[in-house]
C-alpha positions as CSV (number, residue, x, y, z in Angstrom):
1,X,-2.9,4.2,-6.8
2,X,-4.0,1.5,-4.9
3,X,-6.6,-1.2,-6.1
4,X,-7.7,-4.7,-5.5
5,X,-6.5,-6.9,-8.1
6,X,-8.1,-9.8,-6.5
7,X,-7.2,-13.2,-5.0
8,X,-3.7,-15.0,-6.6
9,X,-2.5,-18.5,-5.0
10,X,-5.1,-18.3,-1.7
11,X,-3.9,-14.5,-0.9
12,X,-5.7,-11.5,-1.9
13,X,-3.2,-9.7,-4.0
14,X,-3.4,-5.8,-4.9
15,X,-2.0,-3.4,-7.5
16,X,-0.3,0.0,-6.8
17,X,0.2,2.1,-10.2
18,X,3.1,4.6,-9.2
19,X,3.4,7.9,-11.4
20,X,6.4,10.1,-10.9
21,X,6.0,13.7,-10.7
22,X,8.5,14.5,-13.6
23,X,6.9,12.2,-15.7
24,X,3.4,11.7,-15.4
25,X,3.2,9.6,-18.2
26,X,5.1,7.2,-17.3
27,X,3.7,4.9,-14.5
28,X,5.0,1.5,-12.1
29,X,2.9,-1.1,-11.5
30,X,3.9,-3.7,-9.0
31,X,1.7,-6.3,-7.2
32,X,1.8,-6.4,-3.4
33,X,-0.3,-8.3,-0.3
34,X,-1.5,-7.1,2.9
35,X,1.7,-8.8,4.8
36,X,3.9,-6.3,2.1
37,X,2.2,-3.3,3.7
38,X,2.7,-4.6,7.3
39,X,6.6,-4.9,6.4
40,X,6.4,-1.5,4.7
41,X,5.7,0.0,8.1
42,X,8.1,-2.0,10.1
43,X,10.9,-1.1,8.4
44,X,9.8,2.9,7.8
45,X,9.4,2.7,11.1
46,X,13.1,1.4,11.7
47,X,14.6,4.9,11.0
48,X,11.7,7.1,11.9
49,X,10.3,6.4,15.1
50,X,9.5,10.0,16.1
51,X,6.7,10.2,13.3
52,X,3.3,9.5,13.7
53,X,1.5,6.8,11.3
54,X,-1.7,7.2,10.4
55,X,-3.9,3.7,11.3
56,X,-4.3,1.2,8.4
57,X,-7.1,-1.4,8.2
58,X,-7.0,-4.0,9.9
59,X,-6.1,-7.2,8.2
60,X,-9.5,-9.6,7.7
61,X,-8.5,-13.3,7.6
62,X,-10.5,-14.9,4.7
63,X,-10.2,-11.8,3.0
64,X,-9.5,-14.3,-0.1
65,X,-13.8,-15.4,0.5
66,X,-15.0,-11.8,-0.2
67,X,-15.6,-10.6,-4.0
68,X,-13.5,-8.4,-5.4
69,X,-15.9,-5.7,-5.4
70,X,-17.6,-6.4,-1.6
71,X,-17.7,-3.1,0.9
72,X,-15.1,-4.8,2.7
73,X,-12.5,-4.7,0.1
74,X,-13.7,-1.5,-1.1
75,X,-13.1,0.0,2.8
76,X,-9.9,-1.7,2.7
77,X,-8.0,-0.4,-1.0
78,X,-9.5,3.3,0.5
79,X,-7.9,3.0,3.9
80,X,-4.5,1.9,2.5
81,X,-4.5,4.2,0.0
82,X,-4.9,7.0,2.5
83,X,-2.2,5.8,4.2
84,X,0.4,5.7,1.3
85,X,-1.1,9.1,-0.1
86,X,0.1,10.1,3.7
87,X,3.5,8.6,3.2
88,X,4.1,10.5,0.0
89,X,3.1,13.4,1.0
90,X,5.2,13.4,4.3
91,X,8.2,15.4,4.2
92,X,10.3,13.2,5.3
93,X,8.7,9.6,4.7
94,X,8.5,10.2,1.2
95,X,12.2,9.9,0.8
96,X,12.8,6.4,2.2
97,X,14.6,4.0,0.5
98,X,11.9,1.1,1.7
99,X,8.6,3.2,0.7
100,X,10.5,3.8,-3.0
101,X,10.9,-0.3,-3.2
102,X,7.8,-0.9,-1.9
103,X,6.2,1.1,-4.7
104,X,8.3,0.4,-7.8
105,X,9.5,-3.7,-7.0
């Protein structure tokens, strides 16, 4: 799950809650920026260049002005989290070694 977590040291920080399929109960929680996401699909993109990545949202500078709970953020957390619902459900994406750092630290 991806959610806005809200502005830490001038950059608009956000919190993905990982659950693993064996063990629902148990959860991740890591803190990431837009720039993380950005080097998430750099590097996915490294070793899998024939796949096709579904658009993310374009990154808003002065994202850090706009409250937590604006329609701009709110359009933002739901386009990313489409795109790493996308990720984990791919076949093959879902098994590289970057998307499992990204989500767990």
């Amino acid at each position: 799950m991806w959610s806005n977590e809200g502005v830490v040291g001038g950059y608009r920080m956000y919190r993905i809650i990982t659950k693993l399929k064996d063990n629902p109960d148990y959860a991740i929680q890591v803190h990431r920026r837009y720039n993380d996401l950005k080097w998430l699909i750099q590097a996915i993109q490294v070793d899998n260049s024939a796949c096709v990545f579904p658009p993310i949202p374009q990154q808003v500078m002065g994202s850090q002005y706009y409250k937590d709970d604006s329609e701009l953020i709110n359009q933002r957390v739901q386009g990313i989290q489409r795109f790493l619902d996308y990720l984990i459900q791919h076949n093959i994406l879902c098994a590289n070694k970057d998307l499992e750092v990204f989500l767990t630290g």
